[in-house]
Backbone bond lengths (Angstrom), bond angles and torsions (degrees), N, CA, C in turn:
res aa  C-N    CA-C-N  psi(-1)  N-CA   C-N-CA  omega(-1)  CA-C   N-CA-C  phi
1 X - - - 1.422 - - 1.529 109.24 -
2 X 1.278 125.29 66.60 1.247 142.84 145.95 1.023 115.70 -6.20
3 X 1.715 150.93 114.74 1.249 132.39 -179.29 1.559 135.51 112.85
4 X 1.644 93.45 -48.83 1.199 122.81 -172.25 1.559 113.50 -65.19
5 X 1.518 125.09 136.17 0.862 103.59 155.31 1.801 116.99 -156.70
6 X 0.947 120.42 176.38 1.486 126.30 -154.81 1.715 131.15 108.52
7 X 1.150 109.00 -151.96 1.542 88.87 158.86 1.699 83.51 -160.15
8 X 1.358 97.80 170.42 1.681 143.84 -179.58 1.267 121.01 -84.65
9 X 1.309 129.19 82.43 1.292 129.71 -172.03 1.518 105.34 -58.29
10 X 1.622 133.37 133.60 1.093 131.04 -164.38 1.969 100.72 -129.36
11 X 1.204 100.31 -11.40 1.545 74.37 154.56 1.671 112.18 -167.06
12 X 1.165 153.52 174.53 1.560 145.34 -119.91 1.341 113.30 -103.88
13 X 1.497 111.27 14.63 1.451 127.65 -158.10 1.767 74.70 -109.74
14 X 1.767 123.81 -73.08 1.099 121.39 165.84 1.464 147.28 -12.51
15 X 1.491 79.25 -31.60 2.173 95.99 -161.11 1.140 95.93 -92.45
16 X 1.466 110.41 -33.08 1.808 126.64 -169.60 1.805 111.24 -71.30
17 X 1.299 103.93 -34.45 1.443 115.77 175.16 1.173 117.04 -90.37
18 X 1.883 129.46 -24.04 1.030 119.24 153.54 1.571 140.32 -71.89
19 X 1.560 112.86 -17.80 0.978 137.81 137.85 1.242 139.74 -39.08
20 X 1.601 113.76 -18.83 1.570 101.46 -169.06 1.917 72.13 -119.85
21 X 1.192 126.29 -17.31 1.104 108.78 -168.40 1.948 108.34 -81.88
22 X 1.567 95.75 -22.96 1.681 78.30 168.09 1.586 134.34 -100.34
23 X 2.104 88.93 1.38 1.580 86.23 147.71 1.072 132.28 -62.05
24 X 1.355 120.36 -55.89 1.255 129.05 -162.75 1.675 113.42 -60.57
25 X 1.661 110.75 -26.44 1.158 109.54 159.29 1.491 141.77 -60.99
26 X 1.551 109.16 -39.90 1.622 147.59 -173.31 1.627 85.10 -77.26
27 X 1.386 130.51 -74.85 1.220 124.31 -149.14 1.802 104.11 -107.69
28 X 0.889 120.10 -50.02 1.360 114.39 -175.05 1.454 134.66 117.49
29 X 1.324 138.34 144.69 1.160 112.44 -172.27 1.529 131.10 -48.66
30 X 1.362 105.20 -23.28 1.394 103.66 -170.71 1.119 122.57 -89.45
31 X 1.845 115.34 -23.31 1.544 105.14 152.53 1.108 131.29 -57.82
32 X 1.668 120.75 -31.65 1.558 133.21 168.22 1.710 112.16 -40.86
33 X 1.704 109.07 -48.91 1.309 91.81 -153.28 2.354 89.24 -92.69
34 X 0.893 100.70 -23.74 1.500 107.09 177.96 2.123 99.43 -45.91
35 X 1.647 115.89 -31.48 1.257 118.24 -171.64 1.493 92.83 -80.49
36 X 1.107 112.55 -70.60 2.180 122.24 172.10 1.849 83.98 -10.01
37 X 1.297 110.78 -75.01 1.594 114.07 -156.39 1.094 114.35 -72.14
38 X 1.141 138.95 -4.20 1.482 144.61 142.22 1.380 138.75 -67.08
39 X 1.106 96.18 -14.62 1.497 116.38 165.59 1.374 131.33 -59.75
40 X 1.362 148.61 90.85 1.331 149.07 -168.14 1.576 100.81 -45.37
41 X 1.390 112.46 103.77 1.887 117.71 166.85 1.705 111.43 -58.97
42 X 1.010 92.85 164.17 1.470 99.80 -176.48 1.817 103.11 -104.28
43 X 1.493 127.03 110.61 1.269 116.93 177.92 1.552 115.36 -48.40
44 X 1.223 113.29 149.23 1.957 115.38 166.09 1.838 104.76 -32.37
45 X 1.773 119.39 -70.27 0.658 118.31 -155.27 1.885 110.25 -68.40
46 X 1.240 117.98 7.05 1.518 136.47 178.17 2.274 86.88 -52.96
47 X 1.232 92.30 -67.47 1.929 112.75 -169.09 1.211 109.47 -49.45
48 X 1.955 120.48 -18.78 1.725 98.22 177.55 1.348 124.62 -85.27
49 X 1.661 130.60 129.63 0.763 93.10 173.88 1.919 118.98 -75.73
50 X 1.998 92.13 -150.08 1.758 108.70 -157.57 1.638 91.90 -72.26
51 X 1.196 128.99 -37.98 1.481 116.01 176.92 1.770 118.87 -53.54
52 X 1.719 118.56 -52.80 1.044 110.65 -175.18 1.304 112.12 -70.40
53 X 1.662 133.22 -24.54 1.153 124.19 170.02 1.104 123.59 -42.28
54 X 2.142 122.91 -50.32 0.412 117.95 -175.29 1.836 130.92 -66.10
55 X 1.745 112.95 -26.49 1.149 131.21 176.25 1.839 88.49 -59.84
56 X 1.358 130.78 -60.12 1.051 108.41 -178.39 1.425 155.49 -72.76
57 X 1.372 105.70 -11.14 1.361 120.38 144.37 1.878 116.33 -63.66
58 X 0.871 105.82 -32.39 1.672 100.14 175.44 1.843 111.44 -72.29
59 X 1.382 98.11 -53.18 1.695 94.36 163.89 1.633 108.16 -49.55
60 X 1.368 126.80 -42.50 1.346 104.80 -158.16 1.647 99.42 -66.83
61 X 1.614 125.40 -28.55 0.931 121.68 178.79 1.513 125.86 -65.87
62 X 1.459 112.76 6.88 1.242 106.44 171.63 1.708 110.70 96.37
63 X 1.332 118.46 5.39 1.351 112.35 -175.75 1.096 118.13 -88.72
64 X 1.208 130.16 179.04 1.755 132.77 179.22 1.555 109.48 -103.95
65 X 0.975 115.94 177.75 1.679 121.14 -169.12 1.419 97.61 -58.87
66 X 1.596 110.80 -62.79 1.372 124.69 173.35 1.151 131.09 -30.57
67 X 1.465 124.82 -48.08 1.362 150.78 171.63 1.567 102.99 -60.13
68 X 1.083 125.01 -29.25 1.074 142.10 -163.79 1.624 117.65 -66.25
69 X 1.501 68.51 -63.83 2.034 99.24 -161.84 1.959 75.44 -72.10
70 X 1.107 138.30 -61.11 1.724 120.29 -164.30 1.054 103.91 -61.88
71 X 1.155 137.91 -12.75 1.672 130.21 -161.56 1.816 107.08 -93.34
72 X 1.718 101.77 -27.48 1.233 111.09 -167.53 1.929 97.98 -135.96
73 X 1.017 120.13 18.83 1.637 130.82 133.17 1.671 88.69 77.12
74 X 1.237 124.08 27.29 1.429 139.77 168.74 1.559 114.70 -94.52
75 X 1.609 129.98 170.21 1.083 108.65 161.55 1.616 96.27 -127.10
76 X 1.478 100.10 158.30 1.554 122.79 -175.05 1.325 118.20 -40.75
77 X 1.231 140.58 -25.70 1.630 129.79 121.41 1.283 111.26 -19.25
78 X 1.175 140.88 -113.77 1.291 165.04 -158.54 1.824 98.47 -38.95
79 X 1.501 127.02 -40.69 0.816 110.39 145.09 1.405 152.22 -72.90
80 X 1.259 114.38 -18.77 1.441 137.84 137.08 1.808 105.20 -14.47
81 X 1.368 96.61 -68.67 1.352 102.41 -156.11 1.507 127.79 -82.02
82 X 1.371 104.60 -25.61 1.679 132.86 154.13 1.527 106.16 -50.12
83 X 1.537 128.18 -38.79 1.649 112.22 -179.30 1.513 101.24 -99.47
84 X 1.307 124.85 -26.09 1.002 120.46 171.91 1.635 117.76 -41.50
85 X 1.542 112.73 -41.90 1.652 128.69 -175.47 0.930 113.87 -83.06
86 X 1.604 116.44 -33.09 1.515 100.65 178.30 1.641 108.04 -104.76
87 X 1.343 93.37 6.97 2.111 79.37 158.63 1.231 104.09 -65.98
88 X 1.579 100.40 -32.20 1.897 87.03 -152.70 0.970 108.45 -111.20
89 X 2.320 122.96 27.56 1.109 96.19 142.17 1.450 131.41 -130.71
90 X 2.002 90.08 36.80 1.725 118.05 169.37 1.702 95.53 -107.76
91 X 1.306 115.24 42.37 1.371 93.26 -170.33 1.883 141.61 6.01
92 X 1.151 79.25 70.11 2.111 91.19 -158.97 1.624 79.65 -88.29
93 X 1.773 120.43 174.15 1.342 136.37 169.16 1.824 82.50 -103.44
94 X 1.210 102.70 -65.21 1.651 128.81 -172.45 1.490 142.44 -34.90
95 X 1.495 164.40 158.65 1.714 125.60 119.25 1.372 92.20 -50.54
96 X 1.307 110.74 -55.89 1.753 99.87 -162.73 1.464 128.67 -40.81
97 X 1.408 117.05 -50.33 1.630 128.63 152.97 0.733 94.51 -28.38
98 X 1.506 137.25 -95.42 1.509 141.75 -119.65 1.667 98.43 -78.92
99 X 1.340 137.13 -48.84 1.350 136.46 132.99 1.480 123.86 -10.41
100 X 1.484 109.20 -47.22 1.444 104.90 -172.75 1.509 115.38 -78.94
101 X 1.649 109.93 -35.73 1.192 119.95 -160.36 1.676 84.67 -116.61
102 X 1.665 132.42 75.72 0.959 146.26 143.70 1.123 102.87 -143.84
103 X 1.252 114.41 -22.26 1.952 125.15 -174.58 2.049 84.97 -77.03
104 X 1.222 113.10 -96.00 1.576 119.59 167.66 1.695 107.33 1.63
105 X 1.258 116.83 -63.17 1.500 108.63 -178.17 0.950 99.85 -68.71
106 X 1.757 156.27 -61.33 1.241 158.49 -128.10 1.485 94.89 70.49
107 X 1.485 138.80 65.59 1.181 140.06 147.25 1.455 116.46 -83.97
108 X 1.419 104.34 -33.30 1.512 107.50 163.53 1.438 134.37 -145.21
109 X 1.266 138.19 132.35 1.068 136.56 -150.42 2.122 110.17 -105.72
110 X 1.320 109.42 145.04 1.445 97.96 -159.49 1.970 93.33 -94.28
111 X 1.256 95.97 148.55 1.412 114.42 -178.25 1.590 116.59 -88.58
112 X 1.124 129.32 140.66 1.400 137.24 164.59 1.509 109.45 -61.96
């Protein structure tokens, strides 16, 4: 092929890197990162799952570990370990944090 020149992306890892490389040419970094910021984030409380929600709606209600584990047929270990995870993956210090800033997202709503 006489003439030719460039090369042939041959598989989707390729196309993907040639792709961002003639964005970045065409548009520029700053349209790149203006797209990053357009992007709908995912809130903290997006990562808990339906069990710790549920441990955390019961904390918001004011219950104790104990109260907990009967309400949701676990034992206080296991609930232990459900706030333990989702402190740390609402980055809370707190229950109260992690309560506060699940209320803030609307991850959970407080009961009568």
């Amino acid at each position: 092929m006489a003439g030719v020149t460039g090369t042939v992306p041959n598989d989707e890892g390729q196309r993907r890197a040639e792709s961002r490389r003639s964005l970045h040419a065409v548009a520029g970094p700053s349209t790149q990162a203006a797209a990053r910021a357009t992007r709908p984030r995912r809130s903290r409380s997006d990562r808990l799952s339906r069990k710790e929600r549920l441990v955390l709606g019961e904390l918001a209600m004011g219950n104790s570990t104990e109260e907990i584990g009967v309400a949701l047929g676990v034992s206080p270990h296991t609930v232990r370990t459900h706030v333990k995870n989702l402190m740390r993956k609402l980055g809370a210090r707190t229950r109260a944090h992690a309560v506060a800033i699940a209320l803030s997202e609307h991850a959970i709503e407080l009961r009568s």
